[in-house]
N, C-alpha and C positions, 0 to 999 in steps of 0.2 A: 320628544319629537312628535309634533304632529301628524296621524293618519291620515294620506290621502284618499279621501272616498271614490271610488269606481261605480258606486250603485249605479248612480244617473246615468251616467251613458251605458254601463251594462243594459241597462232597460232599454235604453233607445235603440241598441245596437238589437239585442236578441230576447225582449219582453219575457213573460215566463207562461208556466203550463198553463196558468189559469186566462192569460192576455199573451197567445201566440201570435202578434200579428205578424207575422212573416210564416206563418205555417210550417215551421221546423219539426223535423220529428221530434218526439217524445219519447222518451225512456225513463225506465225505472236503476237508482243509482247502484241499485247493486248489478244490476246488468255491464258497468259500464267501469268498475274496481271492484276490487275486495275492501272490506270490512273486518280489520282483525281487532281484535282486542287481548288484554294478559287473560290468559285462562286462569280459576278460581284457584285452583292450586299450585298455581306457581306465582302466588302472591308476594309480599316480601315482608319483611320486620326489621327491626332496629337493628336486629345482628347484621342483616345484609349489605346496609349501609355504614361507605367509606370515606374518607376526609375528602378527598381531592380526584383529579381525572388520571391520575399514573396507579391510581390503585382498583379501578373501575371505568362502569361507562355512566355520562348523563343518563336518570332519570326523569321524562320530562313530567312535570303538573304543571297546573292550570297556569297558577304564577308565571311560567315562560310565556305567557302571549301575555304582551302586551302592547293596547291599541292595532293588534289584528295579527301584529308579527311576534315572531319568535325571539328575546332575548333567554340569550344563558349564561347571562350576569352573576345570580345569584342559584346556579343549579344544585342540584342534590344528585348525590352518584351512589349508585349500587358496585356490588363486588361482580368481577369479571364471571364469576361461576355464576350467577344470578342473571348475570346479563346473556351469556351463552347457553343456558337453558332455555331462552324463549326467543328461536331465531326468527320465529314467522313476525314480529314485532320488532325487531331490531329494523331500526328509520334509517332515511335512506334519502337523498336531497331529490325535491319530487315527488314525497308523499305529501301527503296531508293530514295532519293531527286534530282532532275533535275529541273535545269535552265531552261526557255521557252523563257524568255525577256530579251533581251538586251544582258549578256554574255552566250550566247545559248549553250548551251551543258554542262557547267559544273556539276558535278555529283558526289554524293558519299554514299555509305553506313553507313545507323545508326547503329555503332557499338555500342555506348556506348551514353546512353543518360541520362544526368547528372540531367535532368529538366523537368518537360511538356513540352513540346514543339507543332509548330504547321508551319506552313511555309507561305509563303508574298506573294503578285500574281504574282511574279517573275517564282515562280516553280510548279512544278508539283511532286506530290509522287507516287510511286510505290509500289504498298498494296499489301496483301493478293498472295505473291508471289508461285507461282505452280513450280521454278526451283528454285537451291541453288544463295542465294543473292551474296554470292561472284564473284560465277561463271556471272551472269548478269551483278553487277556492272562492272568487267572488260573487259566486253563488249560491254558496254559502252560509257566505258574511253578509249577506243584502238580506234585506226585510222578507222576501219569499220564502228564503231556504230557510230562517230563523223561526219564522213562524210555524214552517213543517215542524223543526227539529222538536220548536217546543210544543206542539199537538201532541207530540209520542210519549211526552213525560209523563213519568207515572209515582207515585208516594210524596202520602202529606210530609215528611218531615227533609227526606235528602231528593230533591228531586232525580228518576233518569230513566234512561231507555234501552232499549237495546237493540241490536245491530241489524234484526232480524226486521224491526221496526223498519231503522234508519235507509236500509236495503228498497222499501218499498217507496221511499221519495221520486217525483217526477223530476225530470232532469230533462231542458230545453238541449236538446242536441244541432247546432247550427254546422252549416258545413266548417270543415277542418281549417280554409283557410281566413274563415270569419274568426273564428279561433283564434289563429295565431297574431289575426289585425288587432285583438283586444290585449294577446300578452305583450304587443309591443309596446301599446299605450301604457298596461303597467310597468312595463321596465323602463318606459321612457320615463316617467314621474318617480318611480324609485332612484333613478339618476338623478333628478332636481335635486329629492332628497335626501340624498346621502353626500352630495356636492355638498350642500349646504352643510351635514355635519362635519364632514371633513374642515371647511372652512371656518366653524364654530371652534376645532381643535386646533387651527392655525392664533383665532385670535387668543385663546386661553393663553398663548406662550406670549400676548401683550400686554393681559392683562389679571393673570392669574395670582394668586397666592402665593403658588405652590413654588419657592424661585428655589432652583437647580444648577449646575452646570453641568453641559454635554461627559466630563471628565466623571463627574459621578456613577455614571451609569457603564462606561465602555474605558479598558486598556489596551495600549497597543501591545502585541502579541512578537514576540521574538520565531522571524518564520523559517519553517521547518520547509527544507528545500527534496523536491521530487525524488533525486538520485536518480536510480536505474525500474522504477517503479512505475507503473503502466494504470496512470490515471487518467479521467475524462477531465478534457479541457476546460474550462469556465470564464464567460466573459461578463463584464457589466456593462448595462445596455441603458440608452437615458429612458427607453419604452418601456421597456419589460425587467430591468432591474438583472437578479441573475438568470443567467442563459446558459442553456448548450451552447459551446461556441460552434458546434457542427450545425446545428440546427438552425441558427440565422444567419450563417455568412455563407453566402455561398465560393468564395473562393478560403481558404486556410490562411491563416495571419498566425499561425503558432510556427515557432524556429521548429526546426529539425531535430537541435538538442534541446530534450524540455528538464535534463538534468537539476535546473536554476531556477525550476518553475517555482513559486512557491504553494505550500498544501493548504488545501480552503477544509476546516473541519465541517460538518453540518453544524449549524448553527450560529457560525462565525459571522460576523459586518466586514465587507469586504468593499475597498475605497479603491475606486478606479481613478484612472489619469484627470479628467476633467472633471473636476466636483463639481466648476460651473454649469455642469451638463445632466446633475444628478444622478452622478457615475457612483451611487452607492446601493450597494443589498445585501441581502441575509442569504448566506448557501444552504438553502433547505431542498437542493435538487438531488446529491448523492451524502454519504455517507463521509466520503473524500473527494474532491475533487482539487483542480490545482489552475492557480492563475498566474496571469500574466507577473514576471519578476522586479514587473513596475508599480504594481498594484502595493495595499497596503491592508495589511489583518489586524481586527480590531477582536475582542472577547469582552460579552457583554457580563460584567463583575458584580452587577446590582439585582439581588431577586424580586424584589419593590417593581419592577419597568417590564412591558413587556417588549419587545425588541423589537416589533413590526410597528408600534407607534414612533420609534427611533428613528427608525428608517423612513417610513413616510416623512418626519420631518423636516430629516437629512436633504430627504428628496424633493423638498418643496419650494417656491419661490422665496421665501423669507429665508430660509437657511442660504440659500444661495446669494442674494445680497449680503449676509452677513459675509461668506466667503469675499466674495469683489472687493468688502472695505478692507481686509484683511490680509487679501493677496500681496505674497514681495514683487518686486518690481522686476518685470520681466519684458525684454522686446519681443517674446516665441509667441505668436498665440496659441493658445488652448495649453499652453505650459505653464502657466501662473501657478506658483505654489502657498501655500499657507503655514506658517509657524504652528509645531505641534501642540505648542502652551496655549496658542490665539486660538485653537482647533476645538481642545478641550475645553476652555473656556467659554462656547459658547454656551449662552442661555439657553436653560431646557427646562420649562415648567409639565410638570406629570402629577395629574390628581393621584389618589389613592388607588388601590391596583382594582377594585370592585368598580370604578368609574372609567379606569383604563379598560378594561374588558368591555363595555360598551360602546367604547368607542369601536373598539378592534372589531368587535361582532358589525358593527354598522361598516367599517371599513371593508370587510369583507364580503358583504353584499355589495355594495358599492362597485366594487370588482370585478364582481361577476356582472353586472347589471351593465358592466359599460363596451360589450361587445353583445349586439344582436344581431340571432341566428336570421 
């Protein structure tokens, strides 16, 4: 995916220390965050590191930025006792992570952070920020702040700097809400482009390899009904997928007796009434919850898939035409049903799980990116 550059109008919007032309204060960046980095001794080694994220937390290096963003496609994880020994470095969505050694400058903003995480003595984070992190990262990343970074570098063979250095950078200070006119521009453009990948993952399923069917990946679930037990309600919604059902209705649409409800596990695909409406999601809101007795529970049975790419699928215009040719013939609207065989059967192409994970990482910013403050 191509990076979209921000420099240009950064400069036009708010120039830098050396070409202030709007006369904005100036400050020094350690006035304006901290600057942590791993302390010397609380380094790490091959013993520390673990297979996978259920036995640890990401460690980030250099290799997760790439083209100016964060993937953790291919991360490395340390052990939980390594990673809770160095809380002042434990990330946080809103920092900022910076290169010190070796590829010196490279930088990018925690927009979306899928994991613990914690960072390698490669870098250095940017905490507890006093200006808008947009606005800083792409100050960064632009020709001014790179050329600071690398003034500070020091040794012929690894190049790097340190914090105490990095602290004494000028930093254009514009008012707060010139600020926040620039992170809208980048979340506007981060929308283009994560639209875009999304749409690149809609055409793989026309054009891909990798051919699947839906059935592959998900079985239906024999459901385990409420009883006399005092669970949160759960509804699917064509906006927002799974919901509190307190929280977006404002009147109750749950009976009296939810005896018959059936139980949503965490992690379950849960298929609401109108599928043409992309009445599907995943219950990652409680532990248990329980839905409507009209609903239908899926359990995803394939560890190759990861289930939020499912689901967006589920939920997308192409899946929903497949439903329409597929629907039995009914006079109810919004009650059209689909054959479980014609269900599972549809096509589901899925690259390899190292390729799924990029997507999901881009999907997830995407997410976030599509509601501004």
């Amino acid at each position: 995916m191509r990076r979209i550059n921000h420099s240009s109008r950064f400069i036009e919007m708010f120039g830098t220390p050396e070409n202030n032309h709007n006369c904005f204060p100036i400050t020094n960046l350690g006035e304006i965050c901290e600057i942590v980095g791993r302390i010397g001794f609380r380094g790490y080694t091959r013993e520390d590191l673990v297979d996978n994220e259920c036995d640890g937390a990401i460690s980030l290096s250099p290799s997760n930025i790439i083209d100016g963003e964060l993937d953790y496609t291919n991360s490395t994880y340390i052990s939980w006792a390594k990673y809770n020994e160095s809380p002042e470095i434990m990330i946080n969505e809103g920092d900022i992570v910076l290169v010190k050694t070796a590829s010196v400058g490279k930088c990018a903003l925690v927009k979306v952070l899928p994991h613990e995480a914690t960072i390698n003595p490669q870098f250095v984070v940017l905490k507890k920020l006093k200006i808008n992190p947009f606005y800083l990262n792409t100050c960064l990343q632009g020709d001014y702040g790179q050329r600071c970074i690398k003034s500070y570098t020091s040794g012929s063979t690894i190049p790097t700097f340190t914090q105490k250095q990095l602290a004494t950078m000028s930093v254009v200070v514009p008012p707060s809400e010139k600020q926040k006119e620039f992170e809208v521009i980048v979340r506007q453009s981060d929308k283009s482009k994560f639209s875009d990948f999304k749409s690149r993952f809609i055409e793989m399923q026309r054009t891909s390899d990798y051919q699947n069917e839906l059935g592959d990946f998900i079985e239906r679930c024999v459901p385990e009904r409420c009883g006399d037990r005092k669970l949160p309600v759960l509804s699917v919604t064509k906006e927002y997928a799974m919901v509190h059902q307190s929280e977006r209705f404002e009147a109750t649409v749950v009976s009296r007796d939810k005896s018959n409800y059936i139980v949503a596990p965490r992690g379950y695909l849960v298929q609401g009434i109108h599928i043409d409406e992309s009445n599907f999601g995943i219950q990652n809101l409680v532990d248990e919850g329980i839905v409507s007795p009209a609903y239908k529970l899926w359990r995803f049975k394939n560890q190759d898939c990861i289930p939020e790419l499912i689901e967006y699928y589920l939920r997308s215009e192409m899946a929903i035409k497949y439903f329409k040719r597929h629907f039995l013939g009914s006079t109810v609207p919004r009650r059209q049903v689909i054959k479980k065989d014609d269900f599972l059967s549809m096509p589901l192409n899925l690259p390899e799980k190292r390729i799924q994970e990029r997507y999901f990482a881009f999907f997830q910013q995407a997410d976030k990116s599509k509601y501004l403050n």
